[in-house]
N, CA, C and O atoms as a Tripos MOL2 file, in Angstrom:
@<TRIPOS>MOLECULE
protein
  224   223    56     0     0
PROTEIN
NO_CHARGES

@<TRIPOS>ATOM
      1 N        -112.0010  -29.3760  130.9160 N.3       1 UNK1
      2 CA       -113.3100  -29.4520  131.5200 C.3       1 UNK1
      3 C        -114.0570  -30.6450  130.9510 C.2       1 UNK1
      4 O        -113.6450  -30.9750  129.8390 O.2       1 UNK1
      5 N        -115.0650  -31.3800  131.4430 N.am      2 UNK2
      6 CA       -116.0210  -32.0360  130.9790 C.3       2 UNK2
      7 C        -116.9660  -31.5520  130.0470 C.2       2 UNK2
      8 O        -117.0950  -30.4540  129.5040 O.2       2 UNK2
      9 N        -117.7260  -32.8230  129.9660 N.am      3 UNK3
     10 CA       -118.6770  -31.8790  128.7320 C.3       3 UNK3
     11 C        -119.7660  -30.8260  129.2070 C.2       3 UNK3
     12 O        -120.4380  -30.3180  128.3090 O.2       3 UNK3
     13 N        -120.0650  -30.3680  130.7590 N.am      4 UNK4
     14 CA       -120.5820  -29.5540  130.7610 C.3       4 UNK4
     15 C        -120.0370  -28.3030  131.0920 C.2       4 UNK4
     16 O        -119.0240  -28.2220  131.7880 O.2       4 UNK4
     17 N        -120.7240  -27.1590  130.5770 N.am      5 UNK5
     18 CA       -120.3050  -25.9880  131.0410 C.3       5 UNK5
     19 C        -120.1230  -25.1980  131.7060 C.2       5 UNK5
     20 O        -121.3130  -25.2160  132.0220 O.2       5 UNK5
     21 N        -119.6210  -24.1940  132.4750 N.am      6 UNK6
     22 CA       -119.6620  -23.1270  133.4110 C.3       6 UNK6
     23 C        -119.6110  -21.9310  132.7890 C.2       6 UNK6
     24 O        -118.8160  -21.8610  131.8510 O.2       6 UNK6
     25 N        -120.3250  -20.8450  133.0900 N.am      7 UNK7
     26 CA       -120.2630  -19.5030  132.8760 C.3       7 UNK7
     27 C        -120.4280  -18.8570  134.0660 C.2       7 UNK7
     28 O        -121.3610  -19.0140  134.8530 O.2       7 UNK7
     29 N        -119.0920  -17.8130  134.2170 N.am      8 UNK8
     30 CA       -119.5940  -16.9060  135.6200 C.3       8 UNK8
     31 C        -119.3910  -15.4470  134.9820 C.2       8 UNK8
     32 O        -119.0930  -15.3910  133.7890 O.2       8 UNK8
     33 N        -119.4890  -14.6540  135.4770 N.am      9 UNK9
     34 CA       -119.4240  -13.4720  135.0010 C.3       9 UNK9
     35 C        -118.5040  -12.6730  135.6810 C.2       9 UNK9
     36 O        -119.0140  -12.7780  136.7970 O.2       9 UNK9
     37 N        -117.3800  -11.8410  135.8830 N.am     10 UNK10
     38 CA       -116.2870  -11.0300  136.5950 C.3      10 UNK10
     39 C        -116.1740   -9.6720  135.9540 C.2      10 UNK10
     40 O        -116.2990   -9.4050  134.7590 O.2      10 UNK10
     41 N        -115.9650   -9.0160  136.7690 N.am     11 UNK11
     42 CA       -115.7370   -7.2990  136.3110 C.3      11 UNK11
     43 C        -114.3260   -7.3480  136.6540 C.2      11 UNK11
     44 O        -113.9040   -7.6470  137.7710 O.2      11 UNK11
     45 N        -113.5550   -7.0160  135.5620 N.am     12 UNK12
     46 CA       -112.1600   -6.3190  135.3750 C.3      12 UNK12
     47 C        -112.5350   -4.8950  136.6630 C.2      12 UNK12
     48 O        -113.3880   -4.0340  136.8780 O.2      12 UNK12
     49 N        -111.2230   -5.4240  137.2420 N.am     13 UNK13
     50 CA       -110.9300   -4.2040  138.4610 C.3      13 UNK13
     51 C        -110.8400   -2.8750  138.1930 C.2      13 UNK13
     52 O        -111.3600   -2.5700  137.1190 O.2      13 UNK13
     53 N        -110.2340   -1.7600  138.9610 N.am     14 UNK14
     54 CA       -109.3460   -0.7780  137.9960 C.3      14 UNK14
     55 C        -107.6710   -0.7560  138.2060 C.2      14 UNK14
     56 O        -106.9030    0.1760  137.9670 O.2      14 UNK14
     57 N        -107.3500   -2.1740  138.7660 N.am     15 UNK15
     58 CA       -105.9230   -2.7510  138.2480 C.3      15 UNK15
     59 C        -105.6570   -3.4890  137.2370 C.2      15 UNK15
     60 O        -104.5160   -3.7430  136.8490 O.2      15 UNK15
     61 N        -107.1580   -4.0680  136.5070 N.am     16 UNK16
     62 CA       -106.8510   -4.6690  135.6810 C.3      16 UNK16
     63 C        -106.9800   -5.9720  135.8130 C.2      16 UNK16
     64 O        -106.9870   -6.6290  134.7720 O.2      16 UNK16
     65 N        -107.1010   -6.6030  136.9780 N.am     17 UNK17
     66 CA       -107.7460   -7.6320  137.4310 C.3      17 UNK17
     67 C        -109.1500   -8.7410  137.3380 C.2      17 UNK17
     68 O        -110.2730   -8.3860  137.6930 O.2      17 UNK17
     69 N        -108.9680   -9.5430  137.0220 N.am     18 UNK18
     70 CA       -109.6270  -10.7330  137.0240 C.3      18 UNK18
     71 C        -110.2650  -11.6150  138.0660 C.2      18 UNK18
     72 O        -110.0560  -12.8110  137.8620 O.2      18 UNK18
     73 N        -110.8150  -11.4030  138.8750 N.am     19 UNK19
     74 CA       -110.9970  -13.0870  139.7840 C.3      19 UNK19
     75 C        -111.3170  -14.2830  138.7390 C.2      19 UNK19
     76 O        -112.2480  -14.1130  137.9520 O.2      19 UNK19
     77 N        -110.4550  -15.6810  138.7030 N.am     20 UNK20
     78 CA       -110.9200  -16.7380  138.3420 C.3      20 UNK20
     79 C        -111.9400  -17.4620  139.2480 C.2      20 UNK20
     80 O        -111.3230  -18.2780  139.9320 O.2      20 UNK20
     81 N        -112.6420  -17.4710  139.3900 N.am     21 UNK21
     82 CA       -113.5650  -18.0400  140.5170 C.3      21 UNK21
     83 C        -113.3600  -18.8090  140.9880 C.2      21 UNK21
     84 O        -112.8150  -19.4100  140.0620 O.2      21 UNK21
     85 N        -113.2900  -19.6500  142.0200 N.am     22 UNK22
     86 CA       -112.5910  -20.9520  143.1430 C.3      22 UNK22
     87 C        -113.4440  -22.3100  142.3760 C.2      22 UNK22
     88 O        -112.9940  -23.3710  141.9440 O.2      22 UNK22
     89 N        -114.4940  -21.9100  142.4060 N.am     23 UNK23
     90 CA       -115.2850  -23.3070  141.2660 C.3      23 UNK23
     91 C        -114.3880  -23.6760  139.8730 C.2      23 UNK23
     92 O        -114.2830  -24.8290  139.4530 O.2      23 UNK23
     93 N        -113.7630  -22.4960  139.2310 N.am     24 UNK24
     94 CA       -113.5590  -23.1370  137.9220 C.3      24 UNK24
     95 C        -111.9270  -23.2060  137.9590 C.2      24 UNK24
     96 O        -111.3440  -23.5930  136.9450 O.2      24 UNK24
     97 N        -111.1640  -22.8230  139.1550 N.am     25 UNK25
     98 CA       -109.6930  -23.0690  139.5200 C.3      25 UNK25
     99 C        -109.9250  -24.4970  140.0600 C.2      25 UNK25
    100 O        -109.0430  -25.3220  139.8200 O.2      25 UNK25
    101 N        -110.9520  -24.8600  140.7260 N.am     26 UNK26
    102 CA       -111.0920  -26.4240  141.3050 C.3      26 UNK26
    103 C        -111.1090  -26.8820  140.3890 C.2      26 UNK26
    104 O        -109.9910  -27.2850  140.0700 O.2      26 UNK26
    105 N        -112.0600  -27.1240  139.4980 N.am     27 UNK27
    106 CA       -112.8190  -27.6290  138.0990 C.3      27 UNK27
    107 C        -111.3610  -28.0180  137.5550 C.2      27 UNK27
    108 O        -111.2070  -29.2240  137.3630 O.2      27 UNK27
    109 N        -109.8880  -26.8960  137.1810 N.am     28 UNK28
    110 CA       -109.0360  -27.3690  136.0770 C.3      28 UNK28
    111 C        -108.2370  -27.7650  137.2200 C.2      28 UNK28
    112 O        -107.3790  -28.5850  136.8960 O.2      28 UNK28
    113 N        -108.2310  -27.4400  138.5250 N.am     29 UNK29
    114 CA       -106.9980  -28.6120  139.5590 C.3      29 UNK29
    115 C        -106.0160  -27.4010  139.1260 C.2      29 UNK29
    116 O        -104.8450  -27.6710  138.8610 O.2      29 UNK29
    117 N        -106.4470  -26.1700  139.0580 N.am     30 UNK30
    118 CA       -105.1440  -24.6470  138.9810 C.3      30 UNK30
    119 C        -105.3710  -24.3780  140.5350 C.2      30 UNK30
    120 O        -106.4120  -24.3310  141.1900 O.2      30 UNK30
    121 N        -103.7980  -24.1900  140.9620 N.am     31 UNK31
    122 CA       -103.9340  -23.4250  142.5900 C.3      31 UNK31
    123 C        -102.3830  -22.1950  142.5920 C.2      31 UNK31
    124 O        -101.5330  -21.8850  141.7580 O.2      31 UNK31
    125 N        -102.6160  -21.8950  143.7080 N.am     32 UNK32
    126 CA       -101.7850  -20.3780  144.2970 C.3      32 UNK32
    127 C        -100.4470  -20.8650  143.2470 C.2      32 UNK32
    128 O         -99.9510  -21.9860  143.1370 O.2      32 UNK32
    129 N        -100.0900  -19.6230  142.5620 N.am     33 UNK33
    130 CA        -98.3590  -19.7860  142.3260 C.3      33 UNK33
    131 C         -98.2690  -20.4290  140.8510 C.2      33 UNK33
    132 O         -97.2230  -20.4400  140.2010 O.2      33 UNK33
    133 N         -99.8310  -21.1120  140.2780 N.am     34 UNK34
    134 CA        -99.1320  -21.6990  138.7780 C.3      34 UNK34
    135 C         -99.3040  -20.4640  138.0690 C.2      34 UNK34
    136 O         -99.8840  -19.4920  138.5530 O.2      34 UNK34
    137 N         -98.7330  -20.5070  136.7690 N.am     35 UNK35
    138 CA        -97.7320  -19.6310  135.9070 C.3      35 UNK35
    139 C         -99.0120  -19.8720  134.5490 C.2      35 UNK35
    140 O         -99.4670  -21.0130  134.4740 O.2      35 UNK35
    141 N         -99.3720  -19.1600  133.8650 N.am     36 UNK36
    142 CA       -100.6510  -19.0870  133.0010 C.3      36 UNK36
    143 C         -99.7300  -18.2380  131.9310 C.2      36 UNK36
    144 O         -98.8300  -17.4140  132.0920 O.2      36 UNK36
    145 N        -100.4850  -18.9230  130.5300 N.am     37 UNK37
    146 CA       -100.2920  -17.6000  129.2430 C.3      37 UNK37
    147 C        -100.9240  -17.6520  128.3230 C.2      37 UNK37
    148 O        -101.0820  -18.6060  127.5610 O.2      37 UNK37
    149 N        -101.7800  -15.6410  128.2520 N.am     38 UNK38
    150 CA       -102.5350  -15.6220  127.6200 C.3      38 UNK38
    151 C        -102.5500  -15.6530  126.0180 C.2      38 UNK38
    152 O        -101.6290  -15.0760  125.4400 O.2      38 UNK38
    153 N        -103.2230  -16.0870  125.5100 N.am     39 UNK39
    154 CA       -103.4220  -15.5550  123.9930 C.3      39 UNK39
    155 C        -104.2990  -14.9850  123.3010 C.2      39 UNK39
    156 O        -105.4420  -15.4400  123.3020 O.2      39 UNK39
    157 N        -104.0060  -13.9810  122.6310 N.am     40 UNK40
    158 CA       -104.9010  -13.2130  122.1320 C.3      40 UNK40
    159 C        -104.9230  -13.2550  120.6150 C.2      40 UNK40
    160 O        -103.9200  -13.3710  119.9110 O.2      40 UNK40
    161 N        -106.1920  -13.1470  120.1810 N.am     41 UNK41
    162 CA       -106.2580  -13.2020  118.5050 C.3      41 UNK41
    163 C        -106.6650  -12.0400  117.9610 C.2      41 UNK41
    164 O        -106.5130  -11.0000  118.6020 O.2      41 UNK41
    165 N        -107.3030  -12.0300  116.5720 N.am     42 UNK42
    166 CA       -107.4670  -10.5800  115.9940 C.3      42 UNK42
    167 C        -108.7060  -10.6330  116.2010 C.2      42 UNK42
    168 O        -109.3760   -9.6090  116.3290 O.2      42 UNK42
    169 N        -109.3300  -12.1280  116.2820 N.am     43 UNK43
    170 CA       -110.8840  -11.4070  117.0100 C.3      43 UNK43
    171 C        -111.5530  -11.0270  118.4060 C.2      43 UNK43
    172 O        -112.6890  -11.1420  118.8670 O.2      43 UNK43
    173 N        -110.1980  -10.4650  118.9290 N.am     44 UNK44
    174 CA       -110.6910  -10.2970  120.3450 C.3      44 UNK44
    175 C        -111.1750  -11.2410  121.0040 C.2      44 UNK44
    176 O        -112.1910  -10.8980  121.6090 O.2      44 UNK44
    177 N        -110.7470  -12.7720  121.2150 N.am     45 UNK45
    178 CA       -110.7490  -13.9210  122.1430 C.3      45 UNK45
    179 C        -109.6430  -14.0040  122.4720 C.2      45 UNK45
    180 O        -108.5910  -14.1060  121.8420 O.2      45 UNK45
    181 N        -110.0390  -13.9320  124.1680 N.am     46 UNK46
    182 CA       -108.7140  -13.9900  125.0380 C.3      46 UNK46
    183 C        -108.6640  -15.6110  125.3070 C.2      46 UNK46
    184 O        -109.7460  -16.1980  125.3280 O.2      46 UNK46
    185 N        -107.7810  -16.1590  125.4590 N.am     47 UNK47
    186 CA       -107.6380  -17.9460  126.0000 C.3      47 UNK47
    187 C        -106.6920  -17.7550  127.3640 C.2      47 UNK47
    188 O        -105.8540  -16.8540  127.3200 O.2      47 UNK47
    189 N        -106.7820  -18.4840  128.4490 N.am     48 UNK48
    190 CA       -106.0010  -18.6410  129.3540 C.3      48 UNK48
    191 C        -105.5140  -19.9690  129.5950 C.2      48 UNK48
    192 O        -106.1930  -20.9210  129.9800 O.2      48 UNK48
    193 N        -103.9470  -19.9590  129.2670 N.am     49 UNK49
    194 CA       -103.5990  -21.7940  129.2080 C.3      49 UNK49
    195 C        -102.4180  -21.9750  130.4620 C.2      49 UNK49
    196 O        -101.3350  -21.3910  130.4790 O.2      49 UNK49
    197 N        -102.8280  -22.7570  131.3040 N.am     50 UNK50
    198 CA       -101.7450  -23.2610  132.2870 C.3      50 UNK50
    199 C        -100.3350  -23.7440  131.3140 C.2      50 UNK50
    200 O        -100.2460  -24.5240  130.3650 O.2      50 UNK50
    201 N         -99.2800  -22.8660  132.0520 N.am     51 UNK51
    202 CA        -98.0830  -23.1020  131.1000 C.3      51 UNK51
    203 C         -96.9290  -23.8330  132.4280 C.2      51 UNK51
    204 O         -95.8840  -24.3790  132.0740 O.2      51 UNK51
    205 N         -97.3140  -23.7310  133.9020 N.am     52 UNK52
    206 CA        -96.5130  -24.2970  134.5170 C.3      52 UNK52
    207 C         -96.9890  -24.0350  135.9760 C.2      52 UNK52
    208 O         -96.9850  -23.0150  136.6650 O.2      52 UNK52
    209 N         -97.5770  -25.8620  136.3070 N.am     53 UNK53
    210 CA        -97.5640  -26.0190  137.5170 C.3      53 UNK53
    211 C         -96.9140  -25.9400  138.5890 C.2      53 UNK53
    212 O         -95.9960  -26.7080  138.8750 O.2      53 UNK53
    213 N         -97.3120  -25.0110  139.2970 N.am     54 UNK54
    214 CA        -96.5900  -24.9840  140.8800 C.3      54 UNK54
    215 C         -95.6290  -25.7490  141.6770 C.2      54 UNK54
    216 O         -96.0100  -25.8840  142.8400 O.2      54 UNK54
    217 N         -94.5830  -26.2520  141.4310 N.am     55 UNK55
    218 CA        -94.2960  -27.6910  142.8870 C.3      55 UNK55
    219 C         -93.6520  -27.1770  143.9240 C.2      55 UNK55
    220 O         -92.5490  -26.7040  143.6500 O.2      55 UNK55
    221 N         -94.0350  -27.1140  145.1660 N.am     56 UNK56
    222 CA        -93.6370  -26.8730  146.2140 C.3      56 UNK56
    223 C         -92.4560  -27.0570  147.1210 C.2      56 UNK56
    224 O         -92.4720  -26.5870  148.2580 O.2      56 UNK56
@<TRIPOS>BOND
     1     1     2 1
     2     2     3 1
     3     3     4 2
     4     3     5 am
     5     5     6 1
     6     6     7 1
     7     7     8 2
     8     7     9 am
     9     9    10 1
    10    10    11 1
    11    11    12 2
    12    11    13 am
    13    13    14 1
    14    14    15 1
    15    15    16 2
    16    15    17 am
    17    17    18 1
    18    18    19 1
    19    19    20 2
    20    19    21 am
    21    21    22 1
    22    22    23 1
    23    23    24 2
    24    23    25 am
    25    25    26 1
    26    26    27 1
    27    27    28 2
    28    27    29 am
    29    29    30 1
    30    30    31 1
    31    31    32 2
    32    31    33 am
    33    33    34 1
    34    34    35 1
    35    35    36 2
    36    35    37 am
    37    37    38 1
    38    38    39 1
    39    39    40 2
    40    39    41 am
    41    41    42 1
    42    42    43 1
    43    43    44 2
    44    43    45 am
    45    45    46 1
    46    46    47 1
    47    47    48 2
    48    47    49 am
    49    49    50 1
    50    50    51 1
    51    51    52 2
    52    51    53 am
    53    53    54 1
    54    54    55 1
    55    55    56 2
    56    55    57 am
    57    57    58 1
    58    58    59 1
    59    59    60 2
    60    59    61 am
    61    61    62 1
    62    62    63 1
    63    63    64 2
    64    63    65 am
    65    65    66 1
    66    66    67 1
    67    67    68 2
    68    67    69 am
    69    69    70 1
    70    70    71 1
    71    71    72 2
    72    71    73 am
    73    73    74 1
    74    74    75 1
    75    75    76 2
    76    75    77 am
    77    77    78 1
    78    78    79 1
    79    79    80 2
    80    79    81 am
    81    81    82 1
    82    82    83 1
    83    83    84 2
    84    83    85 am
    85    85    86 1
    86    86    87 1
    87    87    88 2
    88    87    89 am
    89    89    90 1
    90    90    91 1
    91    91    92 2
    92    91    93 am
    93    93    94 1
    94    94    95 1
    95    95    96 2
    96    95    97 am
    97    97    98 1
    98    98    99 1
    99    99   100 2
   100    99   101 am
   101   101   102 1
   102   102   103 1
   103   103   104 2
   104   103   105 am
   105   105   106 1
   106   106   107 1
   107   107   108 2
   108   107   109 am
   109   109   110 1
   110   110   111 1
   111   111   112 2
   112   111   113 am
   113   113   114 1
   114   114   115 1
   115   115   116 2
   116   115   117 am
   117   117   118 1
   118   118   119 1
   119   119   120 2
   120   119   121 am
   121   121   122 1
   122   122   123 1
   123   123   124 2
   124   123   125 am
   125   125   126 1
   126   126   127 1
   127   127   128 2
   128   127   129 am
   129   129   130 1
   130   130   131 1
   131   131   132 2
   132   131   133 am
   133   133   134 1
   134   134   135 1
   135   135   136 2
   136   135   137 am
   137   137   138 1
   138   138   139 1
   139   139   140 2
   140   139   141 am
   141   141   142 1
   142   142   143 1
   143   143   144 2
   144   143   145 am
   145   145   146 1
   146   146   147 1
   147   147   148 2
   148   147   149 am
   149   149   150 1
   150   150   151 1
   151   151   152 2
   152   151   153 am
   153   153   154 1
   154   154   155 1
   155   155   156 2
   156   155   157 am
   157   157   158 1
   158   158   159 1
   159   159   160 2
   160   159   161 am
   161   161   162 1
   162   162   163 1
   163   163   164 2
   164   163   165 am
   165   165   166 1
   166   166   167 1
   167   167   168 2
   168   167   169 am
   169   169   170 1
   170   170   171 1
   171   171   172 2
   172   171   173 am
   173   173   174 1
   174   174   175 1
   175   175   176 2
   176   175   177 am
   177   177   178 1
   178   178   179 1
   179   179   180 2
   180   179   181 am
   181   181   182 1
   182   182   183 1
   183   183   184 2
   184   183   185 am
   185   185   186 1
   186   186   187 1
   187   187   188 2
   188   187   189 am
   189   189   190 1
   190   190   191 1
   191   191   192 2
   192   191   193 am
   193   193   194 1
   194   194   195 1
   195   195   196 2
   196   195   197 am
   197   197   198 1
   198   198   199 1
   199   199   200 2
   200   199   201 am
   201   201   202 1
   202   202   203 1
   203   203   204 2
   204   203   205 am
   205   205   206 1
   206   206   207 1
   207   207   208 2
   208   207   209 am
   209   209   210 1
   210   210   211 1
   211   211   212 2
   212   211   213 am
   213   213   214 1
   214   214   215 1
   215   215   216 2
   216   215   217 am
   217   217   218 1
   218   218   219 1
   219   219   220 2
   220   219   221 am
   221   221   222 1
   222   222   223 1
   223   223   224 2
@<TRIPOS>SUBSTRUCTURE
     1 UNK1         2 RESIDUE 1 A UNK
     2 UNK2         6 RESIDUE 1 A UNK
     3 UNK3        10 RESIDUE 1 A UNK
     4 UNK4        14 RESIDUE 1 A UNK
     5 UNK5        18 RESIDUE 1 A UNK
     6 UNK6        22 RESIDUE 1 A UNK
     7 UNK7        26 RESIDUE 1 A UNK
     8 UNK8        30 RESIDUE 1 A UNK
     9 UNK9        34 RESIDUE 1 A UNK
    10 UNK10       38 RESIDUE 1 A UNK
    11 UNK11       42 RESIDUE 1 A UNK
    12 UNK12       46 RESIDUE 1 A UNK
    13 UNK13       50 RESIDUE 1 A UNK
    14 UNK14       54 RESIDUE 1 A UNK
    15 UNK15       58 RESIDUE 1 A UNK
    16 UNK16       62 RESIDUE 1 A UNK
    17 UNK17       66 RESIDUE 1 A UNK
    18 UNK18       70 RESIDUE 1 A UNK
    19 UNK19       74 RESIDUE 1 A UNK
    20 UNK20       78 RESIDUE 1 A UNK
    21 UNK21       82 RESIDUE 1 A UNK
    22 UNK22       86 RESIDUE 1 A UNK
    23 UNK23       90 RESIDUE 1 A UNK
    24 UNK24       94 RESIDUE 1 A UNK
    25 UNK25       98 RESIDUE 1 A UNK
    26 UNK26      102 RESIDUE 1 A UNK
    27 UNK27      106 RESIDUE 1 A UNK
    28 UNK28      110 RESIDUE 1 A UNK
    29 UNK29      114 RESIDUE 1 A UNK
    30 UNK30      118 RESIDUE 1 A UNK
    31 UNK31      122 RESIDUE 1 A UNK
    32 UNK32      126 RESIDUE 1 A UNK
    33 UNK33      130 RESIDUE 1 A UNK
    34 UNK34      134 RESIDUE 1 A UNK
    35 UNK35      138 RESIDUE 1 A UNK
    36 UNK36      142 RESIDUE 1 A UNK
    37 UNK37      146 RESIDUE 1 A UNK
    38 UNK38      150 RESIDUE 1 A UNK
    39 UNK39      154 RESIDUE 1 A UNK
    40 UNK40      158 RESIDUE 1 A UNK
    41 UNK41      162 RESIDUE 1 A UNK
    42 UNK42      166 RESIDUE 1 A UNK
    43 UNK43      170 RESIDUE 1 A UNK
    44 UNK44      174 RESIDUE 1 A UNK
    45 UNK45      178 RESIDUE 1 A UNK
    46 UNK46      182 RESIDUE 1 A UNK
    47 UNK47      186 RESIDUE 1 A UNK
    48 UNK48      190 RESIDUE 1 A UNK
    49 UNK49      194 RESIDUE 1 A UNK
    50 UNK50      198 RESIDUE 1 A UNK
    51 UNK51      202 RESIDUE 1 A UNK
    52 UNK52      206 RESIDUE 1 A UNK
    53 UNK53      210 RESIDUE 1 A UNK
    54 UNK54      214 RESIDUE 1 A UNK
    55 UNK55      218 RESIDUE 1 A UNK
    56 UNK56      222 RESIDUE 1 A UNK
């Protein structure tokens, strides 16, 4: 991201689900089909890192 920020806010489904919002999937250039992995620490911060772009 640039140096400014975005904050949106999402409610976990009851599948467990996430929406990434279409603004901040534009924002990192993430679309349908790339491959993400999370990491989690002991202080309860989740990170979401693109691990493999899509090619068609």
């Amino acid at each position: 991201m640039n140096n400014t920020e975005t904050t949106i806010t999402r409610t976990l489904d009851e599948l467990g689900r996430i929406v990434i919002p279409k603004e901040i999937r534009a924002k990192l250039g993430w679309g349908e089909k790339d491959t993400f992995t999370f990491h989690c620490t002991e202080n309860n911060t989740l990170t979401l890192q693109l691990a493999e772009k899509y090619q068609s």
